[in-house]
N, C-alpha and C positions, 0 to 999 in steps of 0.2 A: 504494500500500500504506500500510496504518496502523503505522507504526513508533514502539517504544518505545525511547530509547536511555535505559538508564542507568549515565552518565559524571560522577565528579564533577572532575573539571580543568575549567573556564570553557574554557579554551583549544581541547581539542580537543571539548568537546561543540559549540561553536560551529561549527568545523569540518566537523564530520560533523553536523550539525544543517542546515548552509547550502549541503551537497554531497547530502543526500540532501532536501529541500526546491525546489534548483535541478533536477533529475528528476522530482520532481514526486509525492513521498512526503507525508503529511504526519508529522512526528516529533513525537512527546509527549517529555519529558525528564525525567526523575527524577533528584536530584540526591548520593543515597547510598543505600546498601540499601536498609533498611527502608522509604522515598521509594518505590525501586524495586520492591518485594518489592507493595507497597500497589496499585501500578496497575496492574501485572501482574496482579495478582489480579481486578479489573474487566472481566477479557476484553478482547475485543474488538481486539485487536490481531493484524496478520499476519506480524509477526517482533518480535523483540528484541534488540537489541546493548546488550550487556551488558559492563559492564569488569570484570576479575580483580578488583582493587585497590580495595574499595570504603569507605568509613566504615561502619561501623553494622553491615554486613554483607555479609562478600564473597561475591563472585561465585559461587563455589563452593557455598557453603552456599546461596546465593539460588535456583539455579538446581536444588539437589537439592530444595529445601522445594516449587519447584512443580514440579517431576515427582513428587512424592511423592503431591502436593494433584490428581494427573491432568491438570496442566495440560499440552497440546502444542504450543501454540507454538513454532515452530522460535526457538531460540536462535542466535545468534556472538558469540564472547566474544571477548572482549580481552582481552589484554595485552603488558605490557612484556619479559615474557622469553621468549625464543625455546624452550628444550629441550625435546625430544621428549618427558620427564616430564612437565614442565608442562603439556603440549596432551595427554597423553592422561589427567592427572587433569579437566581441563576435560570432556573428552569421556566420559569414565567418569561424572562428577556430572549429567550427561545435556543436554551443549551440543551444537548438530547442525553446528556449524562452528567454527572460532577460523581468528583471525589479528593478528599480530603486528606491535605498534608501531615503529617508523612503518610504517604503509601507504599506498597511495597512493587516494585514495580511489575511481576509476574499479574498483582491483580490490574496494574494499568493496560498492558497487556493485554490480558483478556475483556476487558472494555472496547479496547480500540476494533478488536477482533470482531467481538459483537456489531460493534457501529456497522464492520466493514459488512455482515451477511446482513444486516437489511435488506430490503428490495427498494432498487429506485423508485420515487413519484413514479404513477401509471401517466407515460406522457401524452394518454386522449382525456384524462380526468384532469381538468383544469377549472373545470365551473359546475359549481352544485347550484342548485335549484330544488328548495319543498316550499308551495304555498305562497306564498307572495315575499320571501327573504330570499336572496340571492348572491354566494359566494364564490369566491374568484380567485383558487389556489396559485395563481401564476402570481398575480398583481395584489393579490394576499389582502383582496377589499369585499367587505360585507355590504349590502343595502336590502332593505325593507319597504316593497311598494314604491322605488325608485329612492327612499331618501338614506344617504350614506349613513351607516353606524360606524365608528371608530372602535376599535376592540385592542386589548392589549395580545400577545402574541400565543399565549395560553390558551387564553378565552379564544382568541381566533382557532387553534386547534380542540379546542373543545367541539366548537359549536360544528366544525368541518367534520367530525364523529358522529355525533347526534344526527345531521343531516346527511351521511355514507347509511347509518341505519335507521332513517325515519320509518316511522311507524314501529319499532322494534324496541322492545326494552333493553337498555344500558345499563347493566350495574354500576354500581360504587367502585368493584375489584376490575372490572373492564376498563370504564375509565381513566381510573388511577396506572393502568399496566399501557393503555395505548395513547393519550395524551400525554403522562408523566415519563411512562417509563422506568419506575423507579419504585424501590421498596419503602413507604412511609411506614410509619406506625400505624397500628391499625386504629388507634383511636384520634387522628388528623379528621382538620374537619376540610382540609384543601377542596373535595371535591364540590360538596355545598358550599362554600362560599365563591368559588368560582360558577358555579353553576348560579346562585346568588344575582352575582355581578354582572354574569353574562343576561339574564331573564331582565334584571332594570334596563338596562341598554337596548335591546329586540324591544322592551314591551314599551319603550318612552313615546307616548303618542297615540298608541295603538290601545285596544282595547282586549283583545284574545291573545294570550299568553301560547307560543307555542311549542313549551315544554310544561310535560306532567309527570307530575311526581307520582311514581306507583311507589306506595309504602312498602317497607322493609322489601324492594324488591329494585329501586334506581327509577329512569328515569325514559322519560321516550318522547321523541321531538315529532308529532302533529303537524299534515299539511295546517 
């Protein structure tokens, strides 16, 4: 795989430079955001590790500007603090993995491994449509009845789920495993309140809500 890592510590870029090289990756490096933000932009790459903590421009911000820009490269970010906060602003700003320093590198490893068997975007799925709401996986834009809703990059993969299985009920553990990605705690309230957040935004104006909550059972999006 073609990996980008952009880490500016010497120390651990070296690290995970000479652990993911010994496997047999080739790594590009970038050495502060804007560094990073630049080569990421040139494609061509099949993942990115990316650290929180960057000069110029962090992680956060880097990693919203290219999902904004349509880029899909699966992302893993980094960083030094562990809180479930942290790793779900990561994951909201549209990172498809994190993990938390120190790691050992066999399991970064097996991360990047994962990212890489994904399946690419289906490149005829580009525009969903149920009901009078209308998503647009290229240009990564929502509208309702013609009027634009802004979503944050979660919420925009949320609702692009619920409407892949409209009419169909969604679990809590479906959800959390195909939006997220990621092992939470089972008592996290992530998906309701994203689900929350996402429901005020669709519903502002409008009068028919269309997501319904089936008790102790998730969730299912109505033309």
């Amino acid at each position: 795989m073609r990996i980008l890592l952009i880490e500016d510590d010497l120390q651990t870029s070296r690290y995970i430079t000479d652990g993911l090289a010994a496997a047999g990756h080739d790594v590009t490096v970038g050495c502060d955001g804007p560094t990073g933000l630049a080569q990421a932009r040139t494609g061509g790459f099949d993942a990115i590790v990316l650290d929180r903590m960057l000069p110029g421009l962090d992680g956060l911000a880097l990693v919203q500007t290219l999902r904004a820009a349509g880029n899909t490269t699966p992302v893993l970010m980094l960083t030094a603090i562990g809180g479930i906060a942290d790793r779900v602003d990561g994951l909201d700003a549209g990172a498809d993995d994190y993990l938390v320093k120190p790691f050992a590198m066999p399991e970064l490893a097996a991360r990047i491994h994962a990212l890489g068997r994904r399946p690419a975007p289906r490149a005829l799925e580009h525009r969903l449509a149920v009901g009078d709401i209308e998503l647009d996986l290229l240009r990564r834009t929502v509208s309702r009845a013609g009027q634009r809703i802004v979503l944050q990059p979660r919420e925009f993969a949320l609702l692009a789920e619920l409407m892949r299985h409209a009419g169909r009920v969604m679990t809590r553990t479906m959800l959390l495993e195909r939006v997220w990605d990621f092992d939470f705690d089972p008592r996290t309230n992530i998906v309701e309140t994203h689900v929350s957040r996402l429901r005020t935004k669709l519903n502002d104006g409008f009068t028919n809500d269309p997501i319904t909550t089936v008790r102790g059972a998730g969730y299912v999006f109505n033309p």
